[in-house]
N, C-alpha and C positions, 0 to 999 in steps of 0.2 A: 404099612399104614402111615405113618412117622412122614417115609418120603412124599404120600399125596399131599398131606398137610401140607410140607413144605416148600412144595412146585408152585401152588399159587402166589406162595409168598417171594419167591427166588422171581416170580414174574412181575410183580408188582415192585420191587423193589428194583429191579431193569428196567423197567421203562420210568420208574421217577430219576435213576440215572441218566437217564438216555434226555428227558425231557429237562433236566438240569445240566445236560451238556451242552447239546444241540437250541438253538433259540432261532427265531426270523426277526430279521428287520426289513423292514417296510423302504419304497419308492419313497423319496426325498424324507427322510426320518435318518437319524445317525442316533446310537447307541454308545453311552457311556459307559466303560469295564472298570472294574474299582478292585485292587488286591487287595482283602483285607482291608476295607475304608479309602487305602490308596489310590490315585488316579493309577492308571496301567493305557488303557488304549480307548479307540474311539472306531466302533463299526460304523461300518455303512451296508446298505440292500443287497438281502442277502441271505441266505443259509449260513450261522455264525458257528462258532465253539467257545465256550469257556469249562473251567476247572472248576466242578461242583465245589464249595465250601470256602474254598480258596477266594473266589471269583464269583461277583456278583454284579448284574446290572446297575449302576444308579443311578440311571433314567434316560431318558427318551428324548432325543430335542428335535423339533419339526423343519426341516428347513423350507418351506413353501413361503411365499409371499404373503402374509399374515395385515390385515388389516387395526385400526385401532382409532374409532369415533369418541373425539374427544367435544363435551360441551362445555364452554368457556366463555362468564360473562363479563363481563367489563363494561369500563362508562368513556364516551367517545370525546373528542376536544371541544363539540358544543354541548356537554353534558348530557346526551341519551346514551340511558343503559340499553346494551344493545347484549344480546347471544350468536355465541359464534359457533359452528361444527365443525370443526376440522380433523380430515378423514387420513391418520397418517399412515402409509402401506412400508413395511420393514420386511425385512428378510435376515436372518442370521448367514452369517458369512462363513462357507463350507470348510476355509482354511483355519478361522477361527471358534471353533465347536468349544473348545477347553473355555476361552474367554466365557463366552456366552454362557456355557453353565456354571462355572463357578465365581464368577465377578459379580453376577446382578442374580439379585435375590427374585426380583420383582422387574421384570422389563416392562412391562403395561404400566405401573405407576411411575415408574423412574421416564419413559416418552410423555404420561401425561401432566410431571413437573415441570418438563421443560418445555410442553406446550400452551400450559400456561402461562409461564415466564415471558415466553417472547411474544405472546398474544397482549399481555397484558402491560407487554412495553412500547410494541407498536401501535396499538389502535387508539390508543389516547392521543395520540400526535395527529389524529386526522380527523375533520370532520365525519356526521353521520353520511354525507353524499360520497366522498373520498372511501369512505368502507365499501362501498357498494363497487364504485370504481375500481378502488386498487386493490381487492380481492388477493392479486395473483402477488401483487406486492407481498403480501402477509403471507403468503403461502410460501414463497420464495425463502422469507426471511425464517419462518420454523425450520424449512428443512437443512438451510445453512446451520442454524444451531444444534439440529439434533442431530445432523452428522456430524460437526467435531466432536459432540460430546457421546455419542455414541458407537459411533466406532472402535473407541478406546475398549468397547464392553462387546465388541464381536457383531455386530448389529449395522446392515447397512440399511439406511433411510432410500427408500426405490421415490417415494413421490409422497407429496403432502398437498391436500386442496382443504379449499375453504367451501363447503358443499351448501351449506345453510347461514345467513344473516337473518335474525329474528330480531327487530326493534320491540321495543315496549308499546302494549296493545293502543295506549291513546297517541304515541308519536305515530303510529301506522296511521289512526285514521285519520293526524290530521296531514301526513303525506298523500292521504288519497283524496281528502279535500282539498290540496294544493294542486294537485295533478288534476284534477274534476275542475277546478277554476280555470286553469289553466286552458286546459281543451275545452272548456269554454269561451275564454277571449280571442284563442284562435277560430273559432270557430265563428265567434261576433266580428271576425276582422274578415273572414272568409263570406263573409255575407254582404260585409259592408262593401266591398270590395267587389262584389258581383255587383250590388245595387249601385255602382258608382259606376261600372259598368253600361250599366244599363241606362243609366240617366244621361253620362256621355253617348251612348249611340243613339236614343231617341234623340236629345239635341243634337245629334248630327244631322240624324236624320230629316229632323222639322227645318235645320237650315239648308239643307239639300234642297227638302222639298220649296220652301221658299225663296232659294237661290233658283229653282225650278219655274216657278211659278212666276217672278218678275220680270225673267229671261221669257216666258211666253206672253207678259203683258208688254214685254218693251218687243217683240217680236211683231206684235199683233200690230201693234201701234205704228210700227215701221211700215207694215203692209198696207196699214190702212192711210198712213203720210204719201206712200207710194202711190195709192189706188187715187189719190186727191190729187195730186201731182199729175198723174197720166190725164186724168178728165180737165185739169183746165190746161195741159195741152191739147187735147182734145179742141174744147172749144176756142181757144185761142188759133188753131187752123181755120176755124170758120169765120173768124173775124168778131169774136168775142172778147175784149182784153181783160188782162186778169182776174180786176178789183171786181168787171162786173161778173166774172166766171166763177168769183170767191163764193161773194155774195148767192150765184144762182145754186149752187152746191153746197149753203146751207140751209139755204130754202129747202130745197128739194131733198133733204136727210132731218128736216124737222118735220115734213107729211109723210117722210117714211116710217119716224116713230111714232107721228099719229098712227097711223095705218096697223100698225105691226101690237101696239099697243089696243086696239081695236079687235083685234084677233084674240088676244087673247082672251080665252073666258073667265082664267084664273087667277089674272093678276089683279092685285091690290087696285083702289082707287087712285088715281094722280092727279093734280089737277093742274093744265098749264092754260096760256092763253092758247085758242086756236084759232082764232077771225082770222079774216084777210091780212087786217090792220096790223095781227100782230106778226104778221111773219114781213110785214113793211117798217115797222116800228125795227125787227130782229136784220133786215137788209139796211135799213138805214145807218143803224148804230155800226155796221158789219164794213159798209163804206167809209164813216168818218173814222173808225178805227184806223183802216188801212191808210187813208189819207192821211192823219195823222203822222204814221208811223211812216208813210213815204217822206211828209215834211220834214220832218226830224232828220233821217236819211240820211236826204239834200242837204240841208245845213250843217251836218255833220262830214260831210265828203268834200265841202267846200271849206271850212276851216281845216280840215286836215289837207287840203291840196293848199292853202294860203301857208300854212306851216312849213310845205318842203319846197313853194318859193324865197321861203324868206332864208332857210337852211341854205340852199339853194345859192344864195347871193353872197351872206358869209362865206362858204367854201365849207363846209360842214355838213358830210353828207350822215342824214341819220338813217338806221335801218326803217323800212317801209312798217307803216300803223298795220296794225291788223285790220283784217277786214268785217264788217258788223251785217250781220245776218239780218231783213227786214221781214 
């Protein structure tokens, strides 16, 4: 009877042996062994052994790539208190396991001293715009610190970012009222700029069309100098000479706008003379013009030929007068 008693007991006391021998460690996990308080060794992944009473775990350290969100506020070189997060990613160094656990009591707070430190000696040297800017500057500049100073404690710094800049809530709105202003005067120049546009192309345009327009009145006008030209050759073959060919071709285009003006149902009143008299009164004046302007002429071709005899007899030849259109 004695023996059944003591078979369960002989079994439970084997396997608390058994489970005080034998232990697991874990993928990227290392295991510290302590004789008696003493350091002794350092496992790694694995099916382990230690010496129940003798030998005891005294503790666990993780070696995976370990993250640590630091918030840190400080006041910039134009005086906004601004907040910063800086996300710094560490790893303990597999060669250095001893370091790591018996140097630093506290890793988390000992990274988030000296992330302060250098946050809060860099950003004061830069403006609010230069923080947004040089981000990577300050990012650079933590992880240079917290690598000398942490290495020394088994701890390699993998990368340090600056993941958040949080200004104070009324310097924010009044950067978005600066940025709203702004994309507004671009946008009033973006306007004005089309409308100036536009005002140059219709003035282009109006001088186009009026460079268009003069070119068909000085056109017309050519044709119709032409068309007057051809008919007092015309009657000048039949034995008509000019003055009275001028005269008969304004007669005959002042009954054509009687005539034409007569036709029309819808034009305004005009009133000219129309008798006989006046279209003899309109050839009359039409001859002493011309007469006139042949006299002038004359007199004018006769002192310019008395001038290049008289050049002529000095020995003084000058170049020929221009000639004067009657």
């Amino acid at each position: 009877m004695s023996n059944l008693i003591g078979l369960p007991i002989l079994i439970v006391l084997g396997l608390f042996l058994l489970f005080q021998v034998f232990f697991m460690v874990k993928q990227q996990t290392a295991v510290v062994i302590e004789n008696f308080g003493k350091f002794s060794s350092i496992r790694t992944s694995g099916l382990q052994l230690k010496i129940p009473i003798v030998q005891r775990i005294a503790g666990r350290v993780n070696l995976k790539i370990q993250q640590l969100d630091v918030m840190v506020e400080t006041k910039t070189k134009d005086d906004v208190f601004v907040k910063l997060k800086i996300s710094v990613q560490f790893q303990i160094i597999r060669t250095n396991v001893y370091d790591a656990f018996y140097k630093l009591q506290s890793p988390h707070d000992q990274i988030t001293s000296y992330v302060f430190d250098v946050v809060r000696a860099e950003v004061p040297k830069m403006k609010l715009d230069d923080v947004f800017e040089r981000k990577d500057n300050i990012a650079i500049a933590v992880k240079r610190e917290l690598n000398e100073a942490m290495v020394n404690y088994g701890y390699d710094i993998i990368k340090t970012l600056v993941t958040d800049i949080d200004p104070d809530v009324q310097v924010k709105e009044a950067m978005n009222r600066i940025n709203a202003a702004e994309r507004e005067k671009v946008a009033a120049e973006y306007e004005a700029e089309a409308s100036r546009i536009m005002i140059v192309a219709k003035a282009r345009a109006e001088a186009e069309s009026k460079r268009l327009q003069g070119q068909g009145i000085a056109d017309q006008r050519r044709e119709i100098a032409r068309g007057l030209e051809e008919s007092v050759d015309v009657l000048n073959n039949v034995g008509i000479n000019s003055q009275e060919a001028s005269a008969l071709i304004v007669v005959t285009q002042h009954y054509d706008t009687l005539q034409s003006l007569g036709e029309k149902t819808n034009s305004n009143l005009i009133l000219m003379p129309n008798t006989p008299q006046a279209g003899s009164n309109m050839l009359n004046e039409m001859i002493t013009s011309f007469a006139a302007s042949n006299l002038l002429g004359e007199e004018m071709k006769k002192e310019n030929e008395a001038k290049g005899i008289v050049n002529k007899k000095r020995g003084k030849r000058k170049p020929p007068t221009e000639d004067f259109e009657y």
